[in-house]
N, C-alpha and C positions, 0 to 999 in steps of 0.2 A: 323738724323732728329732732328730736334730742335721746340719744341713744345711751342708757345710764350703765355703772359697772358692771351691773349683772349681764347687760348684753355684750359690750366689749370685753371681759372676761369669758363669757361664757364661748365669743367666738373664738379667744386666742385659745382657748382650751379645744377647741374641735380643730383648730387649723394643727394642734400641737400633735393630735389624735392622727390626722387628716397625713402628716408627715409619715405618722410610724404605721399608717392604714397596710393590712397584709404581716405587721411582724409582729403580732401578738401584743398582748395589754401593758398599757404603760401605769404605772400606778399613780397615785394623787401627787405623792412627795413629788415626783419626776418633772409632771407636768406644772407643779407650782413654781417649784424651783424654775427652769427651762420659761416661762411667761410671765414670773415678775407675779404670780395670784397669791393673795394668803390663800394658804393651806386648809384651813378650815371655810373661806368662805366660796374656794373652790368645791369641797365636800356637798355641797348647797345645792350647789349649779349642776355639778353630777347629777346630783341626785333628780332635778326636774329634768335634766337631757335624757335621762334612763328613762323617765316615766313618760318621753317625750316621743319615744322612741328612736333617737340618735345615737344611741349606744348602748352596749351591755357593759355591765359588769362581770369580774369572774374574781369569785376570793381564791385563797390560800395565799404561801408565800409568791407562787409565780404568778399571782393574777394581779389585776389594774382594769383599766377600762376601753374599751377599743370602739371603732366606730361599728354601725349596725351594716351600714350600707357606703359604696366606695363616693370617696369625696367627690367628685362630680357627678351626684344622685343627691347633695345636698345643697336646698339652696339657704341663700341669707336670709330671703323672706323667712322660708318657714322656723330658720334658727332664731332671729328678731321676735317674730310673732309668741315665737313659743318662752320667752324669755321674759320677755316686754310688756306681751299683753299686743293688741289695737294698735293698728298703727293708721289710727286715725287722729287727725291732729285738734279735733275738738271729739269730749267725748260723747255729747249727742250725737255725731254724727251716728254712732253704731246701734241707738234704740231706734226701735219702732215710736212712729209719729205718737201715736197715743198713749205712749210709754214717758214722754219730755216735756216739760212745761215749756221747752223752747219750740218757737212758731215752726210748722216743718219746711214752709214753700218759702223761707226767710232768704235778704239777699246775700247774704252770706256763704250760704250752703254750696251754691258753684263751684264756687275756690276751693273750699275744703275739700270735696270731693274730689278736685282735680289734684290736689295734692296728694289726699291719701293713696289714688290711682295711679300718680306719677311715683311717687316712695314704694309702691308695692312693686311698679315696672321694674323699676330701678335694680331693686335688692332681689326679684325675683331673677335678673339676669345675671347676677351671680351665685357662682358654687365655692364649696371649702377648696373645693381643686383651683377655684383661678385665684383666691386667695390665696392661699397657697403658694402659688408660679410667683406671685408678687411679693415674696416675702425676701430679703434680703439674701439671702444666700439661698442655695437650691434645697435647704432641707430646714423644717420651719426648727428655730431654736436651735439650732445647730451650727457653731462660725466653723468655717472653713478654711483654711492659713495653708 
């Protein structure tokens, strides 16, 4: 599995979210700056995590974007999934048999499934919150001296 910038941006953007969880919206500039994301291709990823339901937005000058629900109610899977797409590692695997020109009972198909099953385990036993706990210092984007 190869995890492209929209997913590794999109997480360092919820883990940025996932820190400031309880103190009200942080705005785009903040969290780009603070993760290293352009500005504009965070604006992106906002926008499919709102419609994703991962977070709200709130305008005016005091608003930014906060999580929906608290970071250990968020797993990797579903942020991956929603980012990514399939996290199957061939893309027949996710059609119906008579949807594929590819054979469906092929010897192949074992693996694949154990992979996409083991990548699902995997990412679905993580949250924002234990991300989070493993970020360099206790508070994500934040050095501490």
């Amino acid at each position: 599995m190869r995890v492209s910038t929209r997913g590794d941006y999109g997480l360092r953007a919820l883990i940025e979210l996932a820190a400031n969880y309880g103190g009200g919206p942080l705005q785009s500039s903040e969290i780009a700056l603070r993760r290293h994301i352009p500005e504009q291709y965070l604006d992106q990823l906002l926008a499919t995590l709102r419609k994703a339901g991962f977070i709200r937005s709130v305008r005016g000058p005091s608003g930014g974007h906060e999580l929906v629900r608290p970071p250990d109610q968020v797993s990797v899977k579903d942020v991956i999934e929603a980012l990514e797409g399939s996290l199957s590692p061939v893309a027949w695997l996710d059609e119906p048999p008579e949807m594929t020109d590819h054979p469906h009972q092929c010897g192949q198909r074992e693996i694949w499934e154990r992979i996409r099953r083991a990548t699902e385990e995997i990412l679905a036993s993580y949250t924002l919150a234990d991300l989070l706990e493993r970020e360099p210092t206790a508070t994500a984007g934040r050095w501490v001296i």
